[in-house]
N, C-alpha and C positions, 0 to 999 in steps of 0.2 A: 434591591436584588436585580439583577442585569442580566436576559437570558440573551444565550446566542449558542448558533449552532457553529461547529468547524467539521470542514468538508473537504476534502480534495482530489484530485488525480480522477475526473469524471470522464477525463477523454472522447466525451461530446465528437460523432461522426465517424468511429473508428472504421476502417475499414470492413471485421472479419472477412477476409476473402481468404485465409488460410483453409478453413475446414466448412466452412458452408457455401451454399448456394446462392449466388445473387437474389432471390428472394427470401432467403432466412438471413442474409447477412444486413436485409433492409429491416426487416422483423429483430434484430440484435437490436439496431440502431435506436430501431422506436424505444424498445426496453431502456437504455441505456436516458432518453429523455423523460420516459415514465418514472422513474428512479427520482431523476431529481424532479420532477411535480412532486414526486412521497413527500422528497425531503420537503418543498415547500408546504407542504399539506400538514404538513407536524409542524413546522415554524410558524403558522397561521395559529394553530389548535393551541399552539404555547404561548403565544404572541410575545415571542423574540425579538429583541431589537435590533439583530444585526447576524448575518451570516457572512464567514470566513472561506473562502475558496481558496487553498493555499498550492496553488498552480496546477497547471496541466489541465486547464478546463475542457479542451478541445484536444484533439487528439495530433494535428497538425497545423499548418500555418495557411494550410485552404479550407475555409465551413464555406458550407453549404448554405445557402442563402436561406433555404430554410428551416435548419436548426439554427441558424444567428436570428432567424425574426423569433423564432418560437424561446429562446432565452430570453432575448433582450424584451421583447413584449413580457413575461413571466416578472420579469423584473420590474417594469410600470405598472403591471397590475397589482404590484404590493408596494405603494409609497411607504407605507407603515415600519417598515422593515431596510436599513440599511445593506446594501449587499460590497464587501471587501474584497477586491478580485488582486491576488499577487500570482502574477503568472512566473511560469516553470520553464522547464527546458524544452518544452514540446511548443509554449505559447512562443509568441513573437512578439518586439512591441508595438509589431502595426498590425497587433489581432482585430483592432476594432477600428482600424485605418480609412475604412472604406462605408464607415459608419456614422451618420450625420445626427445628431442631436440622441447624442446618447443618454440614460434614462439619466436625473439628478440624481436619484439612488444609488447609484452603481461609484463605486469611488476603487480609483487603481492605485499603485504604487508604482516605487521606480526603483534605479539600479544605485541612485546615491540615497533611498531609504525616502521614506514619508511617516509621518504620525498624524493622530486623527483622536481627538477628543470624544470617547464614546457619552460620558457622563463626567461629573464634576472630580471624582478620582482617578476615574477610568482610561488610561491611554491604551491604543492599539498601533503598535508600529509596524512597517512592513521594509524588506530589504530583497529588491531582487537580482537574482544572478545568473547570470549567462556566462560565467566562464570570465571574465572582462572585469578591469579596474578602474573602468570609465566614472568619473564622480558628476555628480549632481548637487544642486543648493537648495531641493526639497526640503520639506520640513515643518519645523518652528517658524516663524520670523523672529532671525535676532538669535535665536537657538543653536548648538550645536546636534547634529540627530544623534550622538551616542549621549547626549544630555537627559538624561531619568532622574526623575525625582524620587528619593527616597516613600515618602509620603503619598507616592500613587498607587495604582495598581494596575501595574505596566504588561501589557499584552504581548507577544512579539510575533511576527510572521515569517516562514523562512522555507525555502524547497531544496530540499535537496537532502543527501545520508550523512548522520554522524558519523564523526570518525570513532571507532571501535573502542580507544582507550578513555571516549568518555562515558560511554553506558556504565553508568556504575551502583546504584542504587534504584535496581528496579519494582515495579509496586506491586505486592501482594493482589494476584488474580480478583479473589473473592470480596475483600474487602475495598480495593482500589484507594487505601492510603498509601503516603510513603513509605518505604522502609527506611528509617535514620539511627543512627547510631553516635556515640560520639563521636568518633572520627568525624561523619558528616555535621557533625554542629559548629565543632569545631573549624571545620570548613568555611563553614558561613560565617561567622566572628572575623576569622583572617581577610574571608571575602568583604565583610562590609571595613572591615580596620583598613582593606588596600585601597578601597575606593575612594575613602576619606583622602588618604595619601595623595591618591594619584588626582583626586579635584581639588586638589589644592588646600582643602578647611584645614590644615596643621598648619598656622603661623608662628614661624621660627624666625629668628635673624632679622634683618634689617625688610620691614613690609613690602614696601617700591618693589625692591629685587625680586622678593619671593613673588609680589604677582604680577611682574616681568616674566619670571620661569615660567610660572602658572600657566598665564595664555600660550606660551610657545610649547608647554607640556601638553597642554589639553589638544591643540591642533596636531600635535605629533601623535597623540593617543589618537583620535580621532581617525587618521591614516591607519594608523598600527591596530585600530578593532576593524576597519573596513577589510583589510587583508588577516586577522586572524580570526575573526568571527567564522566567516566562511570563505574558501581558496576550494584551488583546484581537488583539493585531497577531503572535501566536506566542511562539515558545519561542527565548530567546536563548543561546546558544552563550557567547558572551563574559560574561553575566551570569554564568554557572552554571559558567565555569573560575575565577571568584573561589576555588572550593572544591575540595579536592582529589578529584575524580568522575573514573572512569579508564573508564564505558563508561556511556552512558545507551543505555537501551535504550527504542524508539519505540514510538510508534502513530501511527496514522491517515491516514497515507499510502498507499494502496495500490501503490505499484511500492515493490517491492526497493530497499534503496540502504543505504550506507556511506558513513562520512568520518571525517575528524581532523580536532579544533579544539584546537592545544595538547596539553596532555596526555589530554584526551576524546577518545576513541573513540567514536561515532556509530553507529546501527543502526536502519533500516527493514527487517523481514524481509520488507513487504507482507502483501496478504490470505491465508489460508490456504488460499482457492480463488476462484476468479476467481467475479464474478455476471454478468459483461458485455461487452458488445467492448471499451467502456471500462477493464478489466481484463484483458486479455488476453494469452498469455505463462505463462510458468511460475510457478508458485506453489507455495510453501512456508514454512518456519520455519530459524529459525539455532540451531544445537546450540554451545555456549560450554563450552570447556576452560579455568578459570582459577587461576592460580597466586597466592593470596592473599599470597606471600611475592614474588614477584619482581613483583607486578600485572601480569603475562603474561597475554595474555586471547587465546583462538585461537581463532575463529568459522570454522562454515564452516554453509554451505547446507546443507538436505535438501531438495530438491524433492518434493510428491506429487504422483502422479500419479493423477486420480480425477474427470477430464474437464478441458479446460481450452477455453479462450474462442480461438480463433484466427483471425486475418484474414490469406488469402492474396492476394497480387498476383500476375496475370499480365497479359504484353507479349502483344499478339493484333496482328494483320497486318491489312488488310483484305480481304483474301480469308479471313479465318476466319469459315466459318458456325457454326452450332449445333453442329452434330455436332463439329467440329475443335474448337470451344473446350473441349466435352464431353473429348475424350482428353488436352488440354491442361494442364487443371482434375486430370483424376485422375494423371496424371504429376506434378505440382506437390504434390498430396494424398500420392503415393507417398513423394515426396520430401522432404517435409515431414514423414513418419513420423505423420501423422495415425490417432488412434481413435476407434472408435465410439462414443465416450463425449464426444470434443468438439463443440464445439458453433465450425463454420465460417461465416465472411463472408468472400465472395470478390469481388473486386474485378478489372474485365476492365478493364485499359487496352490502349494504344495505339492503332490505330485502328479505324473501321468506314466501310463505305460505306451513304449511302443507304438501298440497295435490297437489303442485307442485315441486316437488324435480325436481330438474336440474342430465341431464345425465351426469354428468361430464365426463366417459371415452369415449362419444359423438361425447364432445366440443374438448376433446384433438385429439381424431385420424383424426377429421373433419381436424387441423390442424398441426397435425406432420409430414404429407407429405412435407410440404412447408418451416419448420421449422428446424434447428440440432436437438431441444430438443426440448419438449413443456409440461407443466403441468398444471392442471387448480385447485385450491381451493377452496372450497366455505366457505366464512367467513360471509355469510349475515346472518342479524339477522333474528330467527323465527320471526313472527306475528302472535299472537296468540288469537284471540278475544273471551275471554269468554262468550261471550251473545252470540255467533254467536252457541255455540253447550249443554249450560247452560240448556235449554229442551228439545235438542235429544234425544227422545227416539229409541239410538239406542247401538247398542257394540260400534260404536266409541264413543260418545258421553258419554257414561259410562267411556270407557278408559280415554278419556279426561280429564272428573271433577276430576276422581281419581287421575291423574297423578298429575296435575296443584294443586289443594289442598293439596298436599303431604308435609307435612315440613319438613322431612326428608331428601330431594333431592332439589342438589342446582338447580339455575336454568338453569347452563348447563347441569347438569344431562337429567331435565324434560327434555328439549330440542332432545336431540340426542333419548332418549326413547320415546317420542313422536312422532319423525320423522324414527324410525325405526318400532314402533306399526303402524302408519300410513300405511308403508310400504307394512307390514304384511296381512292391512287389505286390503291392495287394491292388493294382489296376486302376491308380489314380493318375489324374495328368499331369506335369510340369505346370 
Protein backbone atom coordinates (compact mmCIF):
# COMPACT_ATOMS: atom_id res chain seq x y z
CA UNK A 1 0.00 0.00 0.00
CA UNK A 2 1.55 3.49 -1.17
CA UNK A 3 0.17 6.62 0.70
CA UNK A 4 0.46 10.14 -0.93
CA UNK A 5 -1.10 13.18 -0.56
CA UNK A 6 -2.37 15.36 -3.87
CA UNK A 7 -2.57 19.12 -3.44
CA UNK A 8 -2.78 22.06 -5.52
CA UNK A 9 -3.39 25.74 -6.36
CA UNK A 10 -1.48 26.84 -2.83
CA UNK A 11 -0.71 30.26 -4.44
CA UNK A 12 2.24 30.67 -1.93
CA UNK A 13 2.77 34.87 -1.59
CA UNK A 14 -0.61 36.05 -2.77
CA UNK A 15 -0.89 39.40 -2.81
CA UNK A 16 -4.47 40.21 -0.70
CA UNK A 17 -4.22 43.84 -1.23
CA UNK A 18 -7.93 43.82 -2.59
CA UNK A 19 -9.86 44.04 0.81
CA UNK A 20 -7.11 44.14 3.46
CA UNK A 21 -4.63 46.16 5.06
CA UNK A 22 -0.94 45.82 4.49
CA UNK A 23 -0.76 44.10 7.89
CA UNK A 24 -3.57 41.68 7.51
CA UNK A 25 -2.71 40.96 4.01
CA UNK A 26 1.08 39.92 5.55
CA UNK A 27 -1.20 37.82 8.48
CA UNK A 28 -3.17 36.08 4.93
CA UNK A 29 0.22 35.26 3.86
CA UNK A 30 1.56 33.48 6.84
CA UNK A 31 -1.86 31.47 6.98
CA UNK A 32 -1.58 30.60 3.65
CA UNK A 33 2.22 28.86 4.59
CA UNK A 34 0.70 27.58 7.95
CA UNK A 35 -1.65 25.52 5.62
CA UNK A 36 0.84 23.78 3.99
CA UNK A 37 3.00 22.86 7.43
CA UNK A 38 -0.80 21.17 8.23
CA UNK A 39 -0.49 19.55 5.14
CA UNK A 40 3.09 18.39 6.02
CA UNK A 41 2.22 17.57 9.51
CA UNK A 42 -0.54 14.97 8.26
CA UNK A 43 2.01 13.53 5.71
CA UNK A 44 4.51 12.95 8.53
CA UNK A 45 1.72 11.45 11.04
CA UNK A 46 0.79 9.00 7.86
CA UNK A 47 4.15 8.60 6.59
CA UNK A 48 3.48 9.03 2.87
CA UNK A 49 5.74 8.56 0.39
CA UNK A 50 5.17 11.19 -1.87
CA UNK A 51 3.30 14.40 -2.27
CA UNK A 52 1.58 15.71 -5.57
CA UNK A 53 1.62 19.62 -6.09
CA UNK A 54 -0.39 19.86 -9.21
CA UNK A 55 0.57 23.46 -10.20
CA UNK A 56 0.18 26.99 -9.16
CA UNK A 57 2.36 26.71 -6.07
CA UNK A 58 3.19 30.32 -5.98
CA UNK A 59 0.97 32.71 -6.85
CA UNK A 60 3.25 34.67 -9.35
CA UNK A 61 6.63 34.47 -11.11
CA UNK A 62 8.18 36.83 -8.20
CA UNK A 63 8.36 34.75 -4.33
CA UNK A 64 9.75 36.27 -2.01
CA UNK A 65 12.94 35.22 -0.90
CA UNK A 66 11.47 34.09 2.06
CA UNK A 67 8.59 32.07 1.44
CA UNK A 68 11.20 30.23 -1.42
CA UNK A 69 13.60 29.56 1.78
CA UNK A 70 10.71 28.61 4.17
CA UNK A 71 9.27 25.83 1.20
CA UNK A 72 12.26 24.64 -0.01
CA UNK A 73 13.88 24.15 3.68
CA UNK A 74 10.28 22.20 4.50
CA UNK A 75 11.17 20.09 1.75
CA UNK A 76 14.82 19.01 3.14
CA UNK A 77 13.59 18.72 6.44
CA UNK A 78 11.50 15.58 5.14
CA UNK A 79 14.05 13.41 3.01
CA UNK A 80 11.48 10.57 3.78
CA UNK A 81 9.00 11.92 1.71
CA UNK A 82 9.20 12.57 -2.23
CA UNK A 83 7.73 15.94 -3.18
CA UNK A 84 6.23 16.04 -7.26
CA UNK A 85 5.90 19.73 -8.19
CA UNK A 86 4.05 20.06 -11.94
CA UNK A 87 3.60 23.68 -12.16
CA UNK A 88 0.52 25.68 -13.73
CA UNK A 89 -0.24 28.80 -15.40
CA UNK A 90 0.64 30.99 -12.62
CA UNK A 91 4.29 29.05 -12.07
CA UNK A 92 7.05 29.79 -14.68
CA UNK A 93 9.70 27.44 -15.70
CA UNK A 94 12.28 29.49 -14.13
CA UNK A 95 10.34 29.32 -10.67
CA UNK A 96 13.38 27.90 -9.08
CA UNK A 97 15.83 29.75 -11.62
CA UNK A 98 17.61 31.44 -9.09
CA UNK A 99 17.79 28.53 -6.79
CA UNK A 100 21.23 26.64 -6.31
CA UNK A 101 21.32 23.15 -5.13
CA UNK A 102 17.81 22.30 -4.91
CA UNK A 103 16.62 19.81 -2.35
CA UNK A 104 17.18 15.87 -4.13
CA UNK A 105 13.39 15.39 -2.98
CA UNK A 106 11.84 17.72 -4.81
CA UNK A 107 11.52 16.31 -8.57
CA UNK A 108 9.72 18.65 -11.40
CA UNK A 109 8.21 17.97 -14.67
CA UNK A 110 8.25 19.40 -18.06
CA UNK A 111 6.12 20.66 -21.11
CA UNK A 112 7.14 17.18 -23.40
CA UNK A 113 5.88 15.12 -20.11
CA UNK A 114 8.13 13.06 -17.50
CA UNK A 115 7.56 9.73 -15.48
CA UNK A 116 8.86 8.83 -12.36
CA UNK A 117 8.83 5.24 -10.87
CA UNK A 118 6.96 5.53 -7.47
CA UNK A 119 7.33 1.69 -6.59
CA UNK A 120 7.61 -1.45 -8.65
CA UNK A 121 3.99 -1.00 -10.38
CA UNK A 122 3.45 2.29 -9.53
CA UNK A 123 4.07 5.06 -12.21
CA UNK A 124 3.43 8.90 -11.71
CA UNK A 125 3.60 10.90 -14.92
CA UNK A 126 3.40 14.56 -15.30
CA UNK A 127 2.71 16.85 -18.45
CA UNK A 128 3.03 20.57 -18.31
CA UNK A 129 1.21 23.25 -20.18
CA UNK A 130 1.55 26.71 -20.89
CA UNK A 131 -0.56 27.15 -23.84
CA UNK A 132 2.57 26.00 -26.24
CA UNK A 133 3.47 22.78 -28.48
CA UNK A 134 6.98 23.01 -27.60
CA UNK A 135 8.26 19.00 -27.19
CA UNK A 136 10.62 17.64 -25.11
CA UNK A 137 12.56 13.97 -24.84
CA UNK A 138 11.86 13.70 -21.16
CA UNK A 139 10.92 10.44 -20.00
CA UNK A 140 11.69 6.75 -20.24
CA UNK A 141 14.97 6.15 -21.83
CA UNK A 142 14.26 4.35 -25.01
CA UNK A 143 10.48 5.08 -24.22
CA UNK A 144 7.80 6.85 -25.72
CA UNK A 145 5.96 9.26 -22.70
CA UNK A 146 2.42 8.21 -23.98
CA UNK A 147 3.91 4.66 -23.49
CA UNK A 148 1.80 2.91 -20.25
CA UNK A 149 1.84 -0.40 -19.39
CA UNK A 150 -1.26 -2.18 -19.06
CA UNK A 151 0.09 -3.92 -15.92
CA UNK A 152 0.98 -0.80 -14.01
CA UNK A 153 -0.76 1.55 -11.95
CA UNK A 154 -0.38 4.57 -13.76
CA UNK A 155 -0.73 8.11 -12.08
CA UNK A 156 -1.12 10.97 -14.31
CA UNK A 157 -0.54 14.83 -13.50
CA UNK A 158 -2.13 17.62 -15.35
CA UNK A 159 -3.47 21.57 -14.58
CA UNK A 160 -5.69 22.91 -16.07
CA UNK A 161 -10.20 22.63 -16.77
CA UNK A 162 -11.90 19.77 -18.43
CA UNK A 163 -13.77 20.27 -21.21
CA UNK A 164 -17.52 20.17 -20.18
CA UNK A 165 -18.52 17.20 -22.61
CA UNK A 166 -16.24 14.91 -20.60
CA UNK A 167 -17.61 15.18 -17.05
CA UNK A 168 -19.59 12.24 -17.31
CA UNK A 169 -19.94 9.93 -14.55
CA UNK A 170 -19.61 11.49 -11.53
CA UNK A 171 -19.05 9.86 -7.94
CA UNK A 172 -21.58 9.53 -5.42
CA UNK A 173 -20.96 12.32 -2.53
CA UNK A 174 -21.33 9.95 0.46
CA UNK A 175 -19.87 6.91 -0.53
CA UNK A 176 -17.06 8.25 -2.98
CA UNK A 177 -17.31 5.15 -5.44
CA UNK A 178 -17.93 5.42 -9.07
CA UNK A 179 -21.05 5.58 -10.63
CA UNK A 180 -20.87 2.83 -13.69
CA UNK A 181 -23.22 1.49 -15.60
CA UNK A 182 -22.99 -0.37 -18.84
CA UNK A 183 -22.61 2.07 -21.06
CA UNK A 184 -19.48 2.97 -19.06
CA UNK A 185 -18.04 -0.70 -19.18
CA UNK A 186 -18.70 -0.96 -22.20
CA UNK A 187 -16.61 1.98 -22.74
CA UNK A 188 -13.76 0.59 -21.27
CA UNK A 189 -13.75 -2.77 -23.29
CA UNK A 190 -13.75 -0.40 -26.65
CA UNK A 191 -11.15 1.64 -24.77
CA UNK A 192 -8.83 -1.05 -23.95
CA UNK A 193 -9.80 -3.10 -27.63
CA UNK A 194 -8.59 0.64 -29.28
CA UNK A 195 -5.50 0.65 -27.56
CA UNK A 196 -4.56 -2.82 -28.52
CA UNK A 197 -5.16 -1.52 -32.10
CA UNK A 198 -3.51 1.64 -32.00
CA UNK A 199 0.10 -0.16 -30.27
CA UNK A 200 0.13 -2.23 -32.75
CA UNK A 201 -0.48 -6.00 -30.74
CA UNK A 202 -3.00 -7.12 -33.80
CA UNK A 203 -0.73 -8.69 -36.28
CA UNK A 204 -2.28 -9.11 -39.53
CA UNK A 205 -0.87 -9.30 -43.15
CA UNK A 206 2.69 -9.47 -43.99
CA UNK A 207 4.85 -8.58 -40.19
CA UNK A 208 7.88 -6.18 -41.67
CA UNK A 209 5.07 -3.83 -43.12
CA UNK A 210 2.77 -3.96 -40.20
CA UNK A 211 5.73 -2.88 -37.74
CA UNK A 212 6.84 -0.41 -40.40
CA UNK A 213 3.12 1.16 -39.85
CA UNK A 214 3.51 0.56 -36.25
CA UNK A 215 6.42 2.78 -35.35
CA UNK A 216 5.31 5.56 -37.93
CA UNK A 217 1.72 5.07 -36.10
CA UNK A 218 2.92 5.25 -32.59
CA UNK A 219 5.11 8.62 -33.40
CA UNK A 220 2.08 10.12 -35.05
CA UNK A 221 -0.18 8.99 -31.91
CA UNK A 222 2.36 10.35 -29.82
CA UNK A 223 1.99 14.10 -31.53
CA UNK A 224 -1.90 13.61 -31.92
CA UNK A 225 -2.27 12.70 -27.72
CA UNK A 226 0.24 15.69 -26.99
CA UNK A 227 -2.33 18.18 -28.75
CA UNK A 228 -5.43 16.20 -27.74
CA UNK A 229 -4.91 15.33 -24.35
CA UNK A 230 -4.71 18.94 -23.38
CA UNK A 231 -5.07 22.22 -26.01
CA UNK A 232 -6.00 25.51 -25.70
CA UNK A 233 -9.90 24.47 -25.17
CA UNK A 234 -8.69 22.05 -21.69
CA UNK A 235 -7.94 18.71 -20.78
CA UNK A 236 -9.80 15.95 -22.43
CA UNK A 237 -11.05 13.00 -20.45
CA UNK A 238 -11.62 10.77 -23.50
CA UNK A 239 -8.26 11.52 -25.14
CA UNK A 240 -6.36 10.50 -22.22
CA UNK A 241 -8.57 6.92 -21.47
CA UNK A 242 -6.85 5.95 -24.98
CA UNK A 243 -4.10 4.88 -22.11
CA UNK A 244 -4.35 2.95 -19.23
CA UNK A 245 -4.33 6.06 -16.28
CA UNK A 246 -6.34 4.86 -13.26
CA UNK A 247 -6.26 8.47 -11.31
CA UNK A 248 -5.30 11.82 -12.74
CA UNK A 249 -4.79 13.98 -10.25
CA UNK A 250 -5.79 18.08 -10.95
CA UNK A 251 -5.16 21.44 -10.64
CA UNK A 252 -6.53 24.69 -11.15
CA UNK A 253 -9.87 24.57 -10.30
CA UNK A 254 -10.39 25.93 -7.13
CA UNK A 255 -13.69 24.14 -5.55
CA UNK A 256 -13.30 20.53 -4.59
CA UNK A 257 -14.58 17.82 -7.05
CA UNK A 258 -14.33 14.12 -8.28
CA UNK A 259 -15.50 11.99 -11.16
CA UNK A 260 -15.13 8.75 -13.24
CA UNK A 261 -14.43 8.72 -17.07
CA UNK A 262 -14.01 5.00 -17.81
CA UNK A 263 -11.65 3.49 -15.92
CA UNK A 264 -10.08 7.28 -14.72
CA UNK A 265 -10.71 8.30 -11.75
CA UNK A 266 -10.73 12.32 -11.51
CA UNK A 267 -9.47 14.70 -8.60
CA UNK A 268 -9.82 18.40 -7.97
CA UNK A 269 -8.66 18.69 -4.26
CA UNK A 270 -9.22 22.73 -4.67
CA UNK A 271 -7.14 25.48 -3.05
CA UNK A 272 -5.42 24.79 0.02
CA UNK A 273 -6.99 27.79 1.60
CA UNK A 274 -9.49 30.05 0.26
CA UNK A 275 -8.12 33.91 -0.90
CA UNK A 276 -11.67 35.02 -1.40
CA UNK A 277 -15.49 34.99 -1.24
CA UNK A 278 -14.93 33.64 -4.50
CA UNK A 279 -13.42 30.68 -2.80
CA UNK A 280 -15.17 30.12 -0.03
CA UNK A 281 -16.13 26.91 1.82
CA UNK A 282 -13.82 24.45 3.22
CA UNK A 283 -10.57 23.78 2.00
CA UNK A 284 -8.15 21.19 1.99
CA UNK A 285 -6.05 18.34 0.19
CA UNK A 286 -6.88 14.49 -0.70
CA UNK A 287 -4.81 11.79 1.18
CA UNK A 288 -4.55 8.52 -1.61
CA UNK A 289 -4.44 4.82 -0.25
CA UNK A 290 -3.30 2.97 -3.40
CA UNK A 291 -2.98 -0.58 -4.22
CA UNK A 292 -0.43 -0.98 -7.04
CA UNK A 293 -1.61 -4.60 -7.49
CA UNK A 294 -5.42 -4.50 -7.51
CA UNK A 295 -5.27 -0.26 -8.85
CA UNK A 296 -7.62 0.19 -5.76
CA UNK A 297 -7.11 3.91 -5.09
CA UNK A 298 -9.13 5.22 -1.87
CA UNK A 299 -9.07 9.08 -1.42
CA UNK A 300 -10.58 10.77 1.20
CA UNK A 301 -10.52 14.50 2.23
CA UNK A 302 -8.51 16.37 4.95
CA UNK A 303 -9.96 19.51 5.50
CA UNK A 304 -7.67 22.56 7.24
CA UNK A 305 -8.78 24.63 9.18
CA UNK A 306 -6.66 27.86 9.24
CA UNK A 307 -9.43 30.68 8.56
CA UNK A 308 -11.71 30.20 5.78
CA UNK A 309 -13.78 32.65 3.39
CA UNK A 310 -17.51 32.44 4.46
CA UNK A 311 -20.90 33.98 3.03
CA UNK A 312 -23.87 33.87 5.38
CA UNK A 313 -27.49 34.43 4.29
CA UNK A 314 -30.13 35.61 6.32
CA UNK A 315 -34.22 35.82 5.83
CA UNK A 316 -34.99 39.35 7.82
CA UNK A 317 -38.88 40.59 8.09
CA UNK A 318 -39.59 44.06 7.80
CA UNK A 319 -39.86 44.93 11.05
CA UNK A 320 -36.27 43.96 11.56
CA UNK A 321 -34.08 47.05 12.52
CA UNK A 322 -30.55 47.18 13.28
CA UNK A 323 -30.33 45.96 16.43
CA UNK A 324 -32.70 42.54 15.60
CA UNK A 325 -30.73 41.80 12.54
CA UNK A 326 -27.46 42.34 14.87
CA UNK A 327 -28.87 39.17 17.14
CA UNK A 328 -29.92 37.46 13.97
CA UNK A 329 -26.56 37.73 12.20
CA UNK A 330 -24.79 36.31 15.42
CA UNK A 331 -27.29 33.38 15.95
CA UNK A 332 -26.63 32.41 12.31
CA UNK A 333 -22.68 33.11 13.05
CA UNK A 334 -23.34 30.55 16.27
CA UNK A 335 -24.78 28.26 13.96
CA UNK A 336 -22.67 28.37 11.51
CA UNK A 337 -19.68 27.36 13.87
CA UNK A 338 -17.85 30.42 12.78
CA UNK A 339 -14.01 31.56 14.00
CA UNK A 340 -12.08 34.18 14.46
CA UNK A 341 -9.86 33.48 11.94
CA UNK A 342 -12.61 33.67 9.07
CA UNK A 343 -13.16 36.13 7.15
CA UNK A 344 -17.46 36.83 6.84
CA UNK A 345 -19.79 38.34 3.99
CA UNK A 346 -23.21 38.52 5.18
CA UNK A 347 -26.00 38.82 3.12
CA UNK A 348 -29.50 40.40 4.69
CA UNK A 349 -32.51 39.26 2.45
CA UNK A 350 -35.97 39.17 2.68
CA UNK A 351 -37.42 42.33 3.26
CA UNK A 352 -37.15 45.97 4.52
CA UNK A 353 -39.43 48.92 4.77
CA UNK A 354 -38.63 52.25 3.73
CA UNK A 355 -38.33 54.08 6.78
CA UNK A 356 -36.21 51.55 8.33
CA UNK A 357 -32.91 51.23 6.63
CA UNK A 358 -30.48 49.03 8.54
CA UNK A 359 -26.86 50.71 9.61
CA UNK A 360 -24.95 48.47 7.75
CA UNK A 361 -21.33 49.98 8.74
CA UNK A 362 -23.14 49.32 12.56
CA UNK A 363 -23.59 45.66 11.99
CA UNK A 364 -19.98 45.37 10.55
CA UNK A 365 -17.85 47.22 13.24
CA UNK A 366 -20.39 45.76 15.89
CA UNK A 367 -18.41 42.59 14.42
CA UNK A 368 -15.04 43.14 13.08
CA UNK A 369 -13.46 43.11 16.29
CA UNK A 370 -14.00 39.34 16.69
CA UNK A 371 -13.67 38.52 13.00
CA UNK A 372 -10.27 38.77 10.20
CA UNK A 373 -12.64 40.46 7.88
CA UNK A 374 -16.31 41.01 8.10
CA UNK A 375 -18.77 42.83 5.58
CA UNK A 376 -22.41 43.13 5.69
CA UNK A 377 -24.94 43.62 2.36
CA UNK A 378 -28.15 44.30 2.13
CA UNK A 379 -30.14 42.44 -0.62
CA UNK A 380 -33.66 42.50 0.99
CA UNK A 381 -36.45 43.53 -1.02
CA UNK A 382 -38.16 46.94 -0.48
CA UNK A 383 -41.95 46.79 0.62
CA UNK A 384 -43.51 49.13 -0.54
CA UNK A 385 -47.40 49.48 0.07
CA UNK A 386 -49.11 51.97 -2.05
CA UNK A 387 -52.33 52.43 -0.07
CA UNK A 388 -50.19 52.82 2.93
CA UNK A 389 -48.99 56.61 1.45
CA UNK A 390 -51.70 56.85 -1.70
CA UNK A 391 -53.44 59.93 0.37
CA UNK A 392 -50.57 61.47 2.19
CA UNK A 393 -50.82 64.57 2.10
CA UNK A 394 -47.49 65.22 2.69
CA UNK A 395 -43.63 65.79 0.63
CA UNK A 396 -43.20 62.16 1.28
CA UNK A 397 -46.23 61.00 0.16
CA UNK A 398 -45.99 63.33 -2.94
CA UNK A 399 -42.37 61.88 -3.55
CA UNK A 400 -43.84 58.48 -3.38
CA UNK A 401 -46.68 58.35 -5.91
CA UNK A 402 -44.29 60.27 -8.31
CA UNK A 403 -41.50 57.95 -7.90
CA UNK A 404 -43.70 54.56 -7.91
CA UNK A 405 -45.89 55.78 -11.06
CA UNK A 406 -42.81 56.58 -13.03
CA UNK A 407 -42.50 54.19 -16.20
CA UNK A 408 -39.55 55.51 -17.03
CA UNK A 409 -37.57 53.91 -14.02
CA UNK A 410 -37.07 50.36 -13.60
CA UNK A 411 -38.05 48.98 -10.42
CA UNK A 412 -34.49 48.92 -9.17
CA UNK A 413 -34.09 52.31 -10.07
CA UNK A 414 -37.47 53.35 -8.03
CA UNK A 415 -35.97 51.39 -5.26
CA UNK A 416 -32.52 52.85 -4.44
CA UNK A 417 -34.42 56.53 -5.23
CA UNK A 418 -36.86 55.82 -2.96
CA UNK A 419 -34.62 54.71 -0.15
CA UNK A 420 -32.21 57.49 -0.64
CA UNK A 421 -35.30 60.39 -0.93
CA UNK A 422 -36.54 58.73 2.17
CA UNK A 423 -33.26 59.28 3.51
CA UNK A 424 -33.12 62.75 2.70
CA UNK A 425 -36.39 63.44 4.22
CA UNK A 426 -35.74 61.99 7.34
CA UNK A 427 -32.28 64.37 7.86
CA UNK A 428 -29.68 62.06 6.71
CA UNK A 429 -26.49 63.06 4.48
CA UNK A 430 -25.56 62.16 1.01
Amino acid sequence: MVRLIHTADLHLDSAFSSRFSKEEAEERRQSLLMAWNRLLSYGIEKKVQAVLIAGDLFDSAVVSRSTMEIFLSSIRRNPDISFFYLRGNHDTENTFRFQENLPKNLFLFSKGGKKYRLNEKLILAGKEYYGSTERNKDGFPGQSFWDFKEEDCNLFMLHGELTESDIRYPLEPASGIGVRNEESAEQDRNARTDRKVQQGRDTWGDREEQQDKDAEQEVQQDKDAEQEVQDNAGISLKALSRYPVHYLALGHIHKRGEGQFGSIRYAYPGCLQGRGFDEEGEKGFFYLEVNEETKEIQTEFIPIKEGEFRILELELCEEDDSLSALEKIEEKIKEEACTEKDSLRILLKGEKSPEGERNLRYLERALSERFSYVEVKEESRLVLRKEDYIHEKSLKGEFLRMVSDSESLSEEEKEKIILLGIGLLQGEEL
